[in-house]
ZADO-1210 file (C-alpha; in nm, 4 decimals, padded with zeros to 6 digits):
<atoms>
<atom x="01.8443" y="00.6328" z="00.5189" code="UNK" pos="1"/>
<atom x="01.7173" y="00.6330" z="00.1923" code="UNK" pos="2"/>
<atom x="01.6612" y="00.9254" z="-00.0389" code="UNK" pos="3"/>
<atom x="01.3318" y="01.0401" z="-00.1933" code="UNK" pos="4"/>
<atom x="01.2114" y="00.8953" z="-00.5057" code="UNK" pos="5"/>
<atom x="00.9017" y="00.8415" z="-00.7156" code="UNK" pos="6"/>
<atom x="00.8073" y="00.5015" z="-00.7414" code="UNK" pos="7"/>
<atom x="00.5721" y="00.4089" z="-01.0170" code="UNK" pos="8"/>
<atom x="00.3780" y="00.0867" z="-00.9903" code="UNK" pos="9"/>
<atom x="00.0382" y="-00.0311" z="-01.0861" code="UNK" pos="10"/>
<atom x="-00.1637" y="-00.3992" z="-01.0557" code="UNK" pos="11"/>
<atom x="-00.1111" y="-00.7434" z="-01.2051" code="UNK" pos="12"/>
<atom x="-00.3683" y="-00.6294" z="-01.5100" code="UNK" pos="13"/>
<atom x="-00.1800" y="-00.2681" z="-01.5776" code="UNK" pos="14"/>
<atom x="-00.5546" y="-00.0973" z="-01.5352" code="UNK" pos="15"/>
<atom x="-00.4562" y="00.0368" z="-01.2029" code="UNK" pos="16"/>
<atom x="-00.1484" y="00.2840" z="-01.2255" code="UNK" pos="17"/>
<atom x="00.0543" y="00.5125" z="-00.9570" code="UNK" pos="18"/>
<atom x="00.3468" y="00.7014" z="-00.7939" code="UNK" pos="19"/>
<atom x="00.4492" y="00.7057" z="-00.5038" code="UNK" pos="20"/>
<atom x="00.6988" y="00.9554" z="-00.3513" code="UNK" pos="21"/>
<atom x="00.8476" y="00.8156" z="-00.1015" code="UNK" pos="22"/>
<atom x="01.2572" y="00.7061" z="00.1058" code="UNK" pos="23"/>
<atom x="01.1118" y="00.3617" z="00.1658" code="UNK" pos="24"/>
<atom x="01.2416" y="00.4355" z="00.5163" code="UNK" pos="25"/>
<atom x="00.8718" y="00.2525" z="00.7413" code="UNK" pos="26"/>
<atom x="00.8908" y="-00.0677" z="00.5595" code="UNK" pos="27"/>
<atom x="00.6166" y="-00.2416" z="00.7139" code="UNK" pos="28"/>
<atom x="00.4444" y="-00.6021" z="00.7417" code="UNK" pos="29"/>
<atom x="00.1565" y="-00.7080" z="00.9587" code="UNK" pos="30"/>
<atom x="00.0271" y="-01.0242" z="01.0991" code="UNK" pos="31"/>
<atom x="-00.3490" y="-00.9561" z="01.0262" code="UNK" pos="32"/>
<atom x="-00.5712" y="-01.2246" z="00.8172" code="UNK" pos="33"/>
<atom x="-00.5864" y="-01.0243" z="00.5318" code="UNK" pos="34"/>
<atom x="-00.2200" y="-00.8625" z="00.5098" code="UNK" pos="35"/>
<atom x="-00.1016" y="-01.2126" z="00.6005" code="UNK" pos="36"/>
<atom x="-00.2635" y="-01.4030" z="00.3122" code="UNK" pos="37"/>
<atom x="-00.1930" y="-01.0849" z="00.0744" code="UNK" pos="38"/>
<atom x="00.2177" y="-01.1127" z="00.1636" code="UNK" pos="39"/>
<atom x="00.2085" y="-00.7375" z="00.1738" code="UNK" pos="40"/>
<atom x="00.5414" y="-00.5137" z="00.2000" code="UNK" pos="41"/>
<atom x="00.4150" y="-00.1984" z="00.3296" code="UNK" pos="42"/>
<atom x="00.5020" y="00.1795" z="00.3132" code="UNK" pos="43"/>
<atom x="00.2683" y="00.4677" z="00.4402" code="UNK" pos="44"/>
<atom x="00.3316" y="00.7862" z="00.1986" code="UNK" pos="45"/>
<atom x="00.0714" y="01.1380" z="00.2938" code="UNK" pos="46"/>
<atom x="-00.2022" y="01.1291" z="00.0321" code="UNK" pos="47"/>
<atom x="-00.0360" y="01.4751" z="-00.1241" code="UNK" pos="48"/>
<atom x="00.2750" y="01.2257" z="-00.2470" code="UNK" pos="49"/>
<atom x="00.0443" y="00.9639" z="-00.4263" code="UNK" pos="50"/>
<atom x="-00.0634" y="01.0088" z="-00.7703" code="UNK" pos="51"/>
<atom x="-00.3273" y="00.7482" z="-00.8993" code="UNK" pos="52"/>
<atom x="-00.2530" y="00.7594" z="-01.2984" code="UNK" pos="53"/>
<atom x="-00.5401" y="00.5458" z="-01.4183" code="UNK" pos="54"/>
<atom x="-00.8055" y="00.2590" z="-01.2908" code="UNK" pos="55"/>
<atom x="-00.9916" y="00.4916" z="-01.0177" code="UNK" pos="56"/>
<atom x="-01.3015" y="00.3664" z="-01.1958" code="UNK" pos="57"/>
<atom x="-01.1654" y="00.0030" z="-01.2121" code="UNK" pos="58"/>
<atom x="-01.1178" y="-00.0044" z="-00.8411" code="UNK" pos="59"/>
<atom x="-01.3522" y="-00.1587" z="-00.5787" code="UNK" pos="60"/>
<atom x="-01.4206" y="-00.0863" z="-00.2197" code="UNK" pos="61"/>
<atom x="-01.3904" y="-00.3421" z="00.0550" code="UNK" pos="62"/>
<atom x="-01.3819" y="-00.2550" z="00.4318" code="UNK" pos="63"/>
<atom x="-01.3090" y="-00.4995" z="00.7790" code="UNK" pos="64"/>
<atom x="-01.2295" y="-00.4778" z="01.0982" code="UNK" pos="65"/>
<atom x="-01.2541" y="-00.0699" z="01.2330" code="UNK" pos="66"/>
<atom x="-01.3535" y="-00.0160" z="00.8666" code="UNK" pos="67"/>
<atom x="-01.1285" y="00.3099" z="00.9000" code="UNK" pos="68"/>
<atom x="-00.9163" y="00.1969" z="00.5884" code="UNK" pos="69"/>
<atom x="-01.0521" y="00.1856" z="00.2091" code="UNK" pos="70"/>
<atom x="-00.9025" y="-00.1469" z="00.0758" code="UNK" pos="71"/>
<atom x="-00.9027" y="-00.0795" z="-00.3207" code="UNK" pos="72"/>
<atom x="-00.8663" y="-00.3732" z="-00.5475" code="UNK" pos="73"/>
<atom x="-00.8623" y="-00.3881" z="-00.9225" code="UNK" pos="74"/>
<atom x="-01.2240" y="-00.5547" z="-01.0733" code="UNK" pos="75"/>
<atom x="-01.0238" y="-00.7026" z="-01.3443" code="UNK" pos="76"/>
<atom x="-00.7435" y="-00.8809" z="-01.1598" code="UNK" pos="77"/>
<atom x="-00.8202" y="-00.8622" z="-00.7426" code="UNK" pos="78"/>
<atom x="-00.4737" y="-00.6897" z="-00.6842" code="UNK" pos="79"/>
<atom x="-00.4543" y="-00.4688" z="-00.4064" code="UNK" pos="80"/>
<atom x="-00.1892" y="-00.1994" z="-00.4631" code="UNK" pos="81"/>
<atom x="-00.2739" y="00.0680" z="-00.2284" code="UNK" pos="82"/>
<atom x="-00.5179" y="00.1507" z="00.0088" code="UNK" pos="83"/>
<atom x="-00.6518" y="00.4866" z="00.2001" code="UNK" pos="84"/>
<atom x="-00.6596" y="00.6336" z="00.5182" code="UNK" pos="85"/>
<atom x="-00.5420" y="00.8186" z="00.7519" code="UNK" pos="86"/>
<atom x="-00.2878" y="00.8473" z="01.0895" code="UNK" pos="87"/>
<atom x="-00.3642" y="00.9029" z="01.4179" code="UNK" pos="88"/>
<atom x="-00.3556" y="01.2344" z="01.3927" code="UNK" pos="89"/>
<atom x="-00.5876" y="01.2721" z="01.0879" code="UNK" pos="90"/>
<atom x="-00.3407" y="01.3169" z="00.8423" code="UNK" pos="91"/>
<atom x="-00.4971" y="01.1797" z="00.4995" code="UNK" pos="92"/>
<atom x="-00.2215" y="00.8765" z="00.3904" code="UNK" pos="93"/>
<atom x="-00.2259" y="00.6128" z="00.1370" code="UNK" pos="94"/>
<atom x="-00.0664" y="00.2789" z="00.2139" code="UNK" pos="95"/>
<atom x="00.1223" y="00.1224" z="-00.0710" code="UNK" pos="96"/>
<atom x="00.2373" y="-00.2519" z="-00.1420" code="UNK" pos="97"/>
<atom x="00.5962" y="-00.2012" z="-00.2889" code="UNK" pos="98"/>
<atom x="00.5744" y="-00.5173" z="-00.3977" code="UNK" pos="99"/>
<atom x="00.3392" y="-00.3685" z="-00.6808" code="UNK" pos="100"/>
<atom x="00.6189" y="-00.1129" z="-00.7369" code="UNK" pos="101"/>
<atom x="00.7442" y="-00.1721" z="-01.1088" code="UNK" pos="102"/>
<atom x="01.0868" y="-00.2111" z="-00.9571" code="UNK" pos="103"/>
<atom x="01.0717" y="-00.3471" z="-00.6115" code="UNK" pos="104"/>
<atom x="01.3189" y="-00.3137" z="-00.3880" code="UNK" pos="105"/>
<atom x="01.4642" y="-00.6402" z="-00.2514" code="UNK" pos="106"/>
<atom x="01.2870" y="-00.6454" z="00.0759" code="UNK" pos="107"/>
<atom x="01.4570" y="-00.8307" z="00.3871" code="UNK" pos="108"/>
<atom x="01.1843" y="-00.9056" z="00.6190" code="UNK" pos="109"/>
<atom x="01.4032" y="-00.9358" z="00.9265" code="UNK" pos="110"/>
<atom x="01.5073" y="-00.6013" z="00.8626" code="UNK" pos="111"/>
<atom x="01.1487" y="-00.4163" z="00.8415" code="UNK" pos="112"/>
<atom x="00.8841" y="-00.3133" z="01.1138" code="UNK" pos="113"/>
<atom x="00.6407" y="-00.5859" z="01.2188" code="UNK" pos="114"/>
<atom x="00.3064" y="-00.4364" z="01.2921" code="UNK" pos="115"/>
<atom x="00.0951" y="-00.7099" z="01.5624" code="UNK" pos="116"/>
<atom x="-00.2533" y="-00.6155" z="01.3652" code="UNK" pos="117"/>
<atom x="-00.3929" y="-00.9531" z="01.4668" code="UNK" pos="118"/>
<atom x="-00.3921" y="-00.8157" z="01.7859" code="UNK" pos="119"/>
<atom x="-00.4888" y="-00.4746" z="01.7391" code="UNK" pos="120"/>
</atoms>
């Protein structure tokens, strides 16, 4: 298993900025329409090990599906980086795409969880 570390990252423009503390141990994809088209690598962190630096006024709302999830994507250049929510047990969590991580790790998708959200 990995070890803890902060992760910095931010979107394609720079306006959006954040940490994430996480082992990068519940690499994640999903088969949904939108996380299919956005090629997401995912990794749920709790909300108390995210730190959103800057853009929280650049950032715009967008909800689907169960709606249960605040999609945030930079105004100035559509990236997704992150998005908010919370487990089944109504923990608050933020989802990060560690392929907005500053240094991404190289990612084997054979090796990560699948998650069947087209079917959910």
């Amino acid at each position: 298993m990995s070890q803890m570390r902060d992760y910095t990252g931010q979107c394609h423009c720079g306006a959006v900025r954040f940490t994430a503390t996480t082992d990068l141990s519940g690499l994640a994809d999903c088969n949904c329409s939108r996380c299919r088209r956005l090629g997401w690598i995912m990794q749920s962190v709790p909300a108390s090990q995210f730190k959103l630096h800057s853009g929280e006024d650049n950032l715009t709302l967008y909800h689907f599906n169960t709606e249960n999830i605040d999609h945030l994507f930079c105004k100035t250049c559509g990236i997704e980086s992150f998005a908010r929510g919370s487990d089944g047990k109504g923990n608050e969590m933020v989802m990060v795409n560690v392929n907005c991580f500053d240094q991404p790790p190289p990612v084997d998708r054979n090796t990560i969880k699948h998650w069947d959200g087209a079917n959910f």
